[in-house]
C-alpha positions in Angstrom: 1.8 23.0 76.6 4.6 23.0 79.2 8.2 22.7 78.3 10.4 21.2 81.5 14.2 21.5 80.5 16.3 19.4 83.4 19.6 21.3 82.1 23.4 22.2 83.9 23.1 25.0 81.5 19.3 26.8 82.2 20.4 30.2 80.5 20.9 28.8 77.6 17.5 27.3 77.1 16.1 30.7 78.6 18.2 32.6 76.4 17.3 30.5 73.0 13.0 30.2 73.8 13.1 34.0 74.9 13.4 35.6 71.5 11.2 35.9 68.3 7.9 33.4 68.2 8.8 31.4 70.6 9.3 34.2 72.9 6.6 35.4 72.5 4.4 32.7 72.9 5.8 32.5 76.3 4.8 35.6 77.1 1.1 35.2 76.1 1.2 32.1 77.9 0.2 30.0 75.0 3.2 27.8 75.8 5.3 27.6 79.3 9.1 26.9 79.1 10.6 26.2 82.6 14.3 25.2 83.0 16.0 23.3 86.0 19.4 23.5 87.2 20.3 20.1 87.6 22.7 21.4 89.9 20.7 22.5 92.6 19.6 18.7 93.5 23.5 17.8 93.5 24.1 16.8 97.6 28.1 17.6 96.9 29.2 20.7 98.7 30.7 22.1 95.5 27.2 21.0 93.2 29.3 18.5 91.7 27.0 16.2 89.6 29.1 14.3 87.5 31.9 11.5 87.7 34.3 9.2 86.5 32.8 6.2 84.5 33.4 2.7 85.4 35.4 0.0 83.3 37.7 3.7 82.4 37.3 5.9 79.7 38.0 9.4 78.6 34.9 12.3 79.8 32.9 12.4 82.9 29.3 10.7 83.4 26.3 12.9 84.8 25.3 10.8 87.8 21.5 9.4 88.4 21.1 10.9 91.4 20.5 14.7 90.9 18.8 13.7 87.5 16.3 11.9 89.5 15.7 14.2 92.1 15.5 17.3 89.6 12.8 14.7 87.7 10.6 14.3 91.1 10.5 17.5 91.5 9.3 18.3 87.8 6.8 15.6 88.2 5.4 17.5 91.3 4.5 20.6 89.2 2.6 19.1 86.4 -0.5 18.4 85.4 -2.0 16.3 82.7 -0.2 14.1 80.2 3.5 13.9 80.4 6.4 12.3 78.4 10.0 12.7 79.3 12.7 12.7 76.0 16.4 12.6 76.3 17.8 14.4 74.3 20.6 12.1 72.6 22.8 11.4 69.9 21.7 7.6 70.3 17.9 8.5 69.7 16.0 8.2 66.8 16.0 11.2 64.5 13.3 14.0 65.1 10.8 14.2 62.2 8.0 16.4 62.0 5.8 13.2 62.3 7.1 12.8 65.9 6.8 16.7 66.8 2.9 16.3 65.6 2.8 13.4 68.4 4.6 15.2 70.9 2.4 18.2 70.3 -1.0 16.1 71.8 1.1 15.7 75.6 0.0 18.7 77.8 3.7 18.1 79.2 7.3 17.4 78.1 10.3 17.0 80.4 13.3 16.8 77.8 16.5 15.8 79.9 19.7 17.6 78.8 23.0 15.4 78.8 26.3 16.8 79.3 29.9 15.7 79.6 30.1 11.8 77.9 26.5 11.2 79.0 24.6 10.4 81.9 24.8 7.3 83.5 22.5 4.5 81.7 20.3 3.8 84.8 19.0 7.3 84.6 17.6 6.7 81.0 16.1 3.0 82.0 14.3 4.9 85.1 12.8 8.1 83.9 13.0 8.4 80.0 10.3 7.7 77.7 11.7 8.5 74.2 15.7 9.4 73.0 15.4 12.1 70.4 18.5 12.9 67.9 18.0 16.1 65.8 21.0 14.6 63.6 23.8 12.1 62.7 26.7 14.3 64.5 27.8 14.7 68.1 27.1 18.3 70.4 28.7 19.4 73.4 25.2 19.0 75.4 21.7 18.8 74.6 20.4 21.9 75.3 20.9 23.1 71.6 18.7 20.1 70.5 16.3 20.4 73.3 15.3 24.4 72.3 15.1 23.0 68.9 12.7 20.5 69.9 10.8 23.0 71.9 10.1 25.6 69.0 9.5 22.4 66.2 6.2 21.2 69.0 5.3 25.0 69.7 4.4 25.8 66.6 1.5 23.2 66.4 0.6 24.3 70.3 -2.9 26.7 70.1 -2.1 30.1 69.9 1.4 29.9 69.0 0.9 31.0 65.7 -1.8 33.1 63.8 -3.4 29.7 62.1 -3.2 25.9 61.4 -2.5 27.2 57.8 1.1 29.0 59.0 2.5 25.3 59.7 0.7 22.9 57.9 1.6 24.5 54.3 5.5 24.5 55.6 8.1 22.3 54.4 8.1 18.3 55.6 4.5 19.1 57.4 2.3 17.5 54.5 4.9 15.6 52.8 6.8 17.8 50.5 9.0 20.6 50.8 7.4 24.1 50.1 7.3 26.2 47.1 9.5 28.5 46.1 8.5 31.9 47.5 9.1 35.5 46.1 8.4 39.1 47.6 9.6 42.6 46.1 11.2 43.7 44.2 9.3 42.2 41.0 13.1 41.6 39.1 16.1 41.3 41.0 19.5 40.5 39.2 17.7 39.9 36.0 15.5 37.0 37.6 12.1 37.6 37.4 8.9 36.6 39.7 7.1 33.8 37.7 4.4 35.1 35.7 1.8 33.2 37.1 2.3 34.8 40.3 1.3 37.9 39.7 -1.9 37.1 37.5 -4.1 37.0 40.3 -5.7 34.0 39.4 -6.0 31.8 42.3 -6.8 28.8 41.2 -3.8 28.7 38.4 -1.1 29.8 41.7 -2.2 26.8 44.0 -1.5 24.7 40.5 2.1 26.1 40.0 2.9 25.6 44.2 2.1 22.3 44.1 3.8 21.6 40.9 6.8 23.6 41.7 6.7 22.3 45.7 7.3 18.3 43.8 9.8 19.8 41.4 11.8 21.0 44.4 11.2 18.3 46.5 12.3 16.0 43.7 15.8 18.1 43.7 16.2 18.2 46.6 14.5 15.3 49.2 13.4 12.9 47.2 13.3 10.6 50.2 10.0 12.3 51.2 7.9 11.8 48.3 5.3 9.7 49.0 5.8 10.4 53.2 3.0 11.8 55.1 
């Protein structure tokens, strides 16, 4: 899987998809996360790639222009199946449903806006998909695109150790996980549930999926019965 991040702001994205799994599945080559600096297909003297909008109002528009040239240039070095997403506060919200689908393309160009947007015409020409990760406004997208990037990594091959590392997580299958507990066996006074440390098998998968509905009950009940 290859990650294309069109981006004013590449150090971020580098910065973010460097560190901790993510990193490191860069570095193994199970996943590749190249960023481009929008700015370097500006044709302005000073790299200028935004604007004023038209009809007024407050901010400055990204023009089409460099987005499109960065995006032809993407296009040249890939391979396979492709999707572009923009990542915007006007998309639909990410699910893991959608990072399952987006986990089958061999490539994914996310476009980072900045400023008050990018100029509509951009969208209409190059974007497949919007993506929100939420009901709220950011300063850009490149938070929400390295948040795309590690939710579709971790169902890449080789990402993680196995299948079973994602596909027991929270949201994946429906529910939310159970509750988890490590050492110390009390802490505070609260204990580890007995059935826990029994060793019987069959008796712990019974209290995770009874405890994983309890606590999807409390807490997002608006994904029982979601797959």
């Amino acid at each position: 899987m290859t990650f294309d991040v069109m981006t004013l702001f590449p150090e971020l994205v580098e910065t973010v998809t460097s560190e901790s799994i993510i990193g490191r599945a860069r570095k193994s080559g199970a996943i590749t996360v190249r960023t481009h600096n929008i700015r370097d297909f500006s044709k302005d003297k000073h790299r200028k790639v935004d604007d004023t909008p038209y009809g007024g109002g407050m901010g400055m528009l990204m023009a089409a222009p460099p987005i499109y040239d960065c995006y032809l240039s993407v296009k040249q070095q890939q391979q396979g199946s492709s999707v572009c997403v923009f990542m915007s506060a006007q998309g639909k919200v990410l699910t893991q449903k959608k990072a399952i689908e987006l986990s089958k393309y061999d490539n994914i160009t996310i476009l980072c806006g900045h400023y008050e947007g990018v100029d509509r015409r951009i969208v209409d020409e190059i974007v497949d998909e919007e993506i929100s990760i939420g009901d709220y406004v950011l300063t850009g997208g490149e938070i929400p695109a390295c948040i795309l990037i590690d939710a579709v990594s971790r169902m890449c091959d080789g990402v993680l150790s196995a299948d079973e590392c994602f596909e027991n997580e929270s949201i994946y299958g429906g529910v939310l996980e159970y509750p988890q507990y490590t050492r110390p066996e009390e802490f505070r006074g609260k204990k580890v549930p007995d059935v826990l440390l029994g060793g019987d098998h069959k008796k712990i998968e019974k209290w995770r999926r009874e405890a994983a509905l309890v606590l999807t009950e409390k807490n997002r009940p608006d994904l029982l019965g979601k797959k």
